[in-house]
VOTOR-694233 format. One line per 4 residues: number of its first residue (from 1); for each residue x, y, z of C-alpha. Coordinates in steps of 0.5 Angstrom, whole numbers, plus 500, padded with zeros to 3 digits. Example, Ala and Ser with C-alpha at 12.3 -4.5 7.8 and 13.67 -1.06 7.14 Angstrom:
# residues 2
1) 525 491 516  527 498 514 $
//
This chain:
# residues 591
1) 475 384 426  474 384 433  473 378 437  466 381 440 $
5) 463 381 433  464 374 432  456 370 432  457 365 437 $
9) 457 358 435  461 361 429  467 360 426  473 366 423 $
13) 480 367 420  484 372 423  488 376 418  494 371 418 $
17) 488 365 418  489 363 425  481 360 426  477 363 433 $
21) 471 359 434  466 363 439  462 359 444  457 363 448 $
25) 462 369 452  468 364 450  473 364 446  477 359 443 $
29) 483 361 439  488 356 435  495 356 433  498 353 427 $
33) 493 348 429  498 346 434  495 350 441  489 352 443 $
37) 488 358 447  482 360 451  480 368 451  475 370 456 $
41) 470 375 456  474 381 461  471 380 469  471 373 468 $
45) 475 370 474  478 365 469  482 370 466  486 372 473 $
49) 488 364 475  480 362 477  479 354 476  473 351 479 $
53) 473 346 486  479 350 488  478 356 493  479 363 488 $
57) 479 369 493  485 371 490  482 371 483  476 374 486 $
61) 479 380 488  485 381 482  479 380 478  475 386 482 $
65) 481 390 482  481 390 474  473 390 472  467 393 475 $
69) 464 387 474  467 381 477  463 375 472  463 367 475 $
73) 461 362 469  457 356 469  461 351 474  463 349 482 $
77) 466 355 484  469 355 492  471 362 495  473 362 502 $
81) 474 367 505  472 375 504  475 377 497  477 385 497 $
85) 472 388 493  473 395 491  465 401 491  461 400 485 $
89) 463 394 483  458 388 481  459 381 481  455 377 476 $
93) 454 370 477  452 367 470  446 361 470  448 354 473 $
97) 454 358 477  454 354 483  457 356 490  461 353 497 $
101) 465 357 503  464 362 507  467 368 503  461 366 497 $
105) 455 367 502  458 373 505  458 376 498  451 375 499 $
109) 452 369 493  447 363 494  451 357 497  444 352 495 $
113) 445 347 490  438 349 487  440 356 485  442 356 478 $
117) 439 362 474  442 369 474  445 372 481  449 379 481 $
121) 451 382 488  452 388 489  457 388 496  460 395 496 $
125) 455 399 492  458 408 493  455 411 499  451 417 497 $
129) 445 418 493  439 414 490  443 408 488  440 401 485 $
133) 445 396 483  440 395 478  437 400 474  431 400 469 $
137) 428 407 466  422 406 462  418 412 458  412 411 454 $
141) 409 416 450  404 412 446  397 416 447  393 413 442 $
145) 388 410 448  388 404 452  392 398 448  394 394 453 $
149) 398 393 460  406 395 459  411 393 465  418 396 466 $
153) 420 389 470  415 383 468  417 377 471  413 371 469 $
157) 413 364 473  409 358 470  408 353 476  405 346 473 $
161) 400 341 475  406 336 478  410 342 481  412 341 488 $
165) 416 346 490  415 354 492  414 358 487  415 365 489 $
169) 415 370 482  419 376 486  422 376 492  425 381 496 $
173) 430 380 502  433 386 507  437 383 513  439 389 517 $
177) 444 390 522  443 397 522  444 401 529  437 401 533 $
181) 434 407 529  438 408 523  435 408 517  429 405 514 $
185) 430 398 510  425 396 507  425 389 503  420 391 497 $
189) 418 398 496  413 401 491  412 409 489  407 411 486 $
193) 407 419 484  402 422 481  401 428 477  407 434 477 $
197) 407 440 480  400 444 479  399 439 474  393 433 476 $
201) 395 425 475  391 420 472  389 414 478  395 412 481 $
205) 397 407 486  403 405 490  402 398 489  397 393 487 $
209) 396 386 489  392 381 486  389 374 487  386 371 481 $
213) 383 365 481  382 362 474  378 356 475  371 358 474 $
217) 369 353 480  366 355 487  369 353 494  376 352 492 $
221) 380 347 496  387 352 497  387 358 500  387 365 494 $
225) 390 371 498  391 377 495  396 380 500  399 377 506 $
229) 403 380 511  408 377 516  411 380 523  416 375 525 $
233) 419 376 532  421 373 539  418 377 546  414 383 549 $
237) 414 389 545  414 394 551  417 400 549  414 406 548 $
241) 407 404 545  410 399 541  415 398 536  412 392 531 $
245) 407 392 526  403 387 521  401 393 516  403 401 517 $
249) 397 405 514  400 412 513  398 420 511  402 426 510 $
253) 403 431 506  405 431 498  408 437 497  407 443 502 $
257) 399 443 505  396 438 510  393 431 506  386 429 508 $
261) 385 422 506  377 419 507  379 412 507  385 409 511 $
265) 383 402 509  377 400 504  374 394 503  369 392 498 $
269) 367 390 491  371 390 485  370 398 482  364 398 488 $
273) 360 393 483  356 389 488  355 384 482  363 383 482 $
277) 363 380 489  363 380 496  366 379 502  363 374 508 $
281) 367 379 513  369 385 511  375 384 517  377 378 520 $
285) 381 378 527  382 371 529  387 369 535  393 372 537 $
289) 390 379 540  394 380 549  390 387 550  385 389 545 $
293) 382 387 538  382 395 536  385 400 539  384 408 538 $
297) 388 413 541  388 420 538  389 428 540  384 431 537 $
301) 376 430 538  373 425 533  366 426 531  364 419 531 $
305) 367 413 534  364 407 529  359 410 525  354 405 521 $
309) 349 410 520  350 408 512  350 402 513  344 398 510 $
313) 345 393 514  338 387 516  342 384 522  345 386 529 $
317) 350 392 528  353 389 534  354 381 536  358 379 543 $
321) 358 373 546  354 371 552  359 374 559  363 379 554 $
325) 361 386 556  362 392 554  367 397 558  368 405 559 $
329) 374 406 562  382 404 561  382 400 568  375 396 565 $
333) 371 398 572  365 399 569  362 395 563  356 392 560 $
337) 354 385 559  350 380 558  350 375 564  348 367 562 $
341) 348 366 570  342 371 571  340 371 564  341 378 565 $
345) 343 384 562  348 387 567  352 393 568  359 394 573 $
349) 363 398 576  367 395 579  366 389 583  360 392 584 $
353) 354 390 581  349 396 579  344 395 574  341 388 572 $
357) 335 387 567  333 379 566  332 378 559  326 372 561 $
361) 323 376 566  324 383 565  326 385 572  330 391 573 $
365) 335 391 578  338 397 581  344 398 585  349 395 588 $
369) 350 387 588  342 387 588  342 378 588  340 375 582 $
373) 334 370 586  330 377 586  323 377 584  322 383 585 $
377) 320 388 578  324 394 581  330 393 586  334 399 588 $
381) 339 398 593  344 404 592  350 406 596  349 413 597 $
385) 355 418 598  358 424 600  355 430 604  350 432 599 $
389) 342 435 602  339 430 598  341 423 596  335 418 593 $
393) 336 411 590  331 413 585  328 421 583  323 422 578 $
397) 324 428 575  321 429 567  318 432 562  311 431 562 $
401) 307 431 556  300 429 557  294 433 558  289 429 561 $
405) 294 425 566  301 426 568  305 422 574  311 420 576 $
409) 310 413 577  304 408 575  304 401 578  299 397 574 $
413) 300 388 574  297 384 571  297 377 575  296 370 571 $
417) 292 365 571  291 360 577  295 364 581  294 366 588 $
421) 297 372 591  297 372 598  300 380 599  299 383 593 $
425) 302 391 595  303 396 590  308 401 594  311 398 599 $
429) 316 402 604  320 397 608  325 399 614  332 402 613 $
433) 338 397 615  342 400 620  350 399 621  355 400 626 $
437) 355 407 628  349 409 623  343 413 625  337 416 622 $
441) 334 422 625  328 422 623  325 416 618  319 417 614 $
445) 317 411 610  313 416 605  314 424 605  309 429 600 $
449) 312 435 599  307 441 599  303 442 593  302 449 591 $
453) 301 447 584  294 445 582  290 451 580  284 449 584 $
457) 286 442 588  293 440 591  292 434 594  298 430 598 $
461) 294 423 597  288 421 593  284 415 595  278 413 590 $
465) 277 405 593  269 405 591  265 403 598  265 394 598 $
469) 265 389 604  273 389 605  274 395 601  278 401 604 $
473) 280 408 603  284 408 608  287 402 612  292 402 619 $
477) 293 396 622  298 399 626  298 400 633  302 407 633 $
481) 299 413 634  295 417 628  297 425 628  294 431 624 $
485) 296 438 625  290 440 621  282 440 621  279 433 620 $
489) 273 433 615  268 428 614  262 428 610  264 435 607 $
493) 268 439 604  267 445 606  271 447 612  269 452 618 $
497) 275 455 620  274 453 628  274 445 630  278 440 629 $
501) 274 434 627  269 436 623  263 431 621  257 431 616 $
505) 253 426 618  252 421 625  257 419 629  258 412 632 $
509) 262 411 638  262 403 642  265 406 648  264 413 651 $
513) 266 419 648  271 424 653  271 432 653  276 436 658 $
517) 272 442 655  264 443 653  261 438 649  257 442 644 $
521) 251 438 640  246 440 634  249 447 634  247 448 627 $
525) 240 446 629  234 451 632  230 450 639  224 448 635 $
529) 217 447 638  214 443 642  220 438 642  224 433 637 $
533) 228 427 637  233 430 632  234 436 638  238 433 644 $
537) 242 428 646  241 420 644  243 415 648  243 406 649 $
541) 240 402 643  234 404 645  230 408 639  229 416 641 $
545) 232 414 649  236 420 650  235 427 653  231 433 648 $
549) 231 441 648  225 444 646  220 450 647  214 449 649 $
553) 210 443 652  212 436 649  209 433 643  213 428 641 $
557) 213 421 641  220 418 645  222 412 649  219 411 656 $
561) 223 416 661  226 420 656  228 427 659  225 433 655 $
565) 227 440 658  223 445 656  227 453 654  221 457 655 $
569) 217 454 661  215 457 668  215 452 674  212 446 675 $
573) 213 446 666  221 446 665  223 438 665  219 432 663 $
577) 219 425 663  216 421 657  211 415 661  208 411 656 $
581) 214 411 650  209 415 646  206 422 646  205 423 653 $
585) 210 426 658  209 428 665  212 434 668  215 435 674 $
589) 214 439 680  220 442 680  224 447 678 $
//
């Protein structure tokens, strides 16, 4: 009978009736009832002169050079210096070996006090292939339907209510000294293949985390996480675009073929439910950010940077703090934001304040460093540049749509109760501010360009101020000089081609009128019969003072000394005088 055949804890007798007992991977053998002699499993230590308290790096390493697996027993073991290990053997630690001396720790064997289950290191694992120093291969082959959740490792910690320690159920530690850019070391790393080769897999998963609370209760006192992940290092990470990483989310090709993936990361409900739960933030970026929250950087066009287009979402889609802004250029020169000092919506390029809205009062701000005080609705204070033919602070140039009215600007307000406008001036063209060495060749405070496009009127300016006391159509309290290159109409329309000034109706004049050529008068009007006040000329505030034209005596009644010239008379009949302000006229001598 084999000495490996024996239960543990029993009892037998060898072929000459000597008695072995077996006490777990130990055995005691005893002669003539005399000697006992210990027989140990083959790789233990104590076989090759091990003997706990006292240091066994010789033992250690006459053990590896005999067994592939060098077994430690449950007792105080000291190696301390590095044993000689040859590839491929394991060394196993059976629960409640403990471990002192340097030589242990660089095996990788636990020198804590508290390590008191299963450790087997692997110190010179074979160099080529896919290794593992343990190796477990599961192959199902149920198909009867879902009958439950199998495992090939199942690892199952019990933490109870008086437990103080932490209880972590696997953990996976890789510590690197590999050359910079050798290898890819990872602590824990899980493979999900699915499907073979032109055969589609079932839902398949590298790795799947789960946080489950099972109390029932609402507002837990202690945190649940699903996942955590740790990057914990010293300094700047400055090379390149930089080399540390909190989570690495990656796509590539499966087999021979580019791979579009929809989702680099989805956060939601359990199986989409929103019956299952939901999130207060579906992402949470708190503290620990140098240069930006989020950054985006990509070779290829992407249709849209943020898309909340399938959002069914009651509140902002954007919320920012008041002075944080919005920038659109790597060095942050122009931005948008909202300005607690101006209580405005405002925008930058640079230094350079170039568009303000105040989000109390409504004005629009526009140009550079226009001052926040401003009360005016609209203000333009732009730096024009370059040589450009035509540079305007503002330019209107629409689409129209309106058939019965379309304009470029509309200024209409409304004043509030009780309050006194003093000027109130709907366009208002101020003087241009000259620097050193600025010139102005011509100034022009409100230019209208010729209009060829009204079918039936082009007009420069219109005026529909109704008649009234203090009413105006036209009002130039200036003293500059007025100049029109064109005829002037009044009282009419219709232009006769010839005269400048062209009145229908009186004229009135509180100072004499002057001519350096022939003053016509009434050239529309026939020499009529016998005289009329409306054919002559009027003079003083005297009625009918004046001189008159007719042919014929005179009949009609004028002032006294009114002069009347007589077209068709002889002599002695060609000039008269009115005497007594009435009818009667008195003609003189001559001629």
């Amino acid at each position: 009978m084999k000495i490996s055949q024996f239960p543990s804890g029993g009892t037998a007798q060898g072929s000459d009736l000597v008695p072995i007992v077996r006490a777990g991977n130990d055995y005691t053998l005893t002669v003539n009832n005399l000697l006992t002699t210990a027989i140990y499993q083959p790789g233990d230590v104590r076989n090759y002169g091990a003997v706990q308290g006292v240091d066994c790096t010789t033992a250690v390493t006459a053990a590896a050079a005999a067994n592939f697996n060098v077994i430690f027993p449950t007792g105080a073991w000291v190696i301390t210096s590095l044993p000689t290990i040859p590839t491929g053997v394991n060394i196993t630690a059976e629960p409640g070996a403990t471990f002192s001396g340097a030589g242990a720790g660089l095996l990788g064997l636990s020198t804590s006090a508290s390590i008191v289950s299963n450790q087997i290191s692997d110190y010179a694992p074979p160099v080529a292939g896919e290794l593992a120093t343990l190796n477990i291969f599961r192959n199902p082959h149920y198909t009867g339907g879902p009958a439950g959740v199998n495992a090939g490792l199942r690892v199952q910690t019990n933490v109870g209510a008086n437990v103080t320690n932490f209880e972590w159920a696997i953990l996976g530690i890789v510590n690197n000294s590999a050359a910079v850019g050798a290898g890819q070391n990872v602590g824990v790393y899980g493979q999900g293949n699915k499907g073979t080769a032109g055969v589609r897999g079932g839902p398949t998963w590298g790795g799947a985390f789960e946080a489950h609370d099972r109390s029932g209760l609402a507002d837990p006192t202690d945190g649940l996480v699903g996942l955590e992940v740790d990057c914990f290092a010293d300094g700047t990470d400055n090379t390149g675009t930089g080399r540390r990483l909190g989570l690495d989310v990656v796509v590539g090709t499966g087999v021979s073929s580019k791979c579009f993936a929809r989702y680099g990361i989805r956060v939601g409900p359990f199986n989409n439910d929103n019956t299952q739960g939901e999130f207060a933030h579906g992402l949470y970026l708190q503290n620990g950010f140098t240069t930006a929250l989020i950054k985006y950087v990509s070779v290829n066009a992407t249709p849209a940077g943020i898309d909340f287009s399938g959002g069914n979402i009651s509140g902002p889609y954007m919320r920012m703090a008041q002075n944080q802004y919005i920038s659109f250029d790597a060095s942050d020169n122009t931005r948008l934001r909202w300005d607690t000092a101006g209580l405005a919506l405002s925008g930058n390029a640079g230094a350079n304040l170039i568009a303000r809205i105040n989000t109390d009062t409504g004005i629009l701000n526009l140009g550079v460093n226009v001052p926040y005080g401003s009360s005016d609705a609209i203000i333009t204070q732009t730096q024009l540049t370059g040589a450009a033919t035509l540079n305007y602070s503002h330019r209107a140039q629409d689409t129209q749509r309106g058939t019965a009215v379309s304009g470029g600007l509309f200024c209409n307000h409304t004043i509030l109760t009780n309050i006194t406008v003093a000027n109130y001036r709907g366009v208002e063209v101020g003087t241009p501010t000259l620097q050193a060495g600025a010139l102005i060749t011509n100034c022009v405070g409100l230019y209208v360009n010729d209009l060829t496009s009204g079918g039936t009127l082009n007009v420069g300016i219109q005026l529909q101020i109704s008649s009234g006391t203090g009413k105006w159509n036209l009002y130039g309290p200036g003293t500059a000089i007025n100049h029109l290159q064109g005829s002037l109409l009044i009282g009419s329309q219709t232009d006769n081609g010839v005269d400048k000034l062209q009145v229908t109706g009186s004229v009135l004049s509180t100072t004499s009128v002057k001519s350096n050529a022939i003053m016509s008068s009434a050239l529309t009007v026939g020499v009529p019969a016998n005289g009329s006040t409306a054919c002559g000329i009027l003079v003083s505030n005297v009625a009918n003072m004046g001189l008159f034209f007719g042919s014929g005596a005179p009949t009609f009644s004028a002032a006294q000394g009114a002069i009347y010239s007589n077209v068709s008379g002889g002599v002695g009949a060609r000039l008269y005088v009115n005497t007594n302000g009435a009818t009667t006229w008195a003609a003189a001598a001559s001629p």
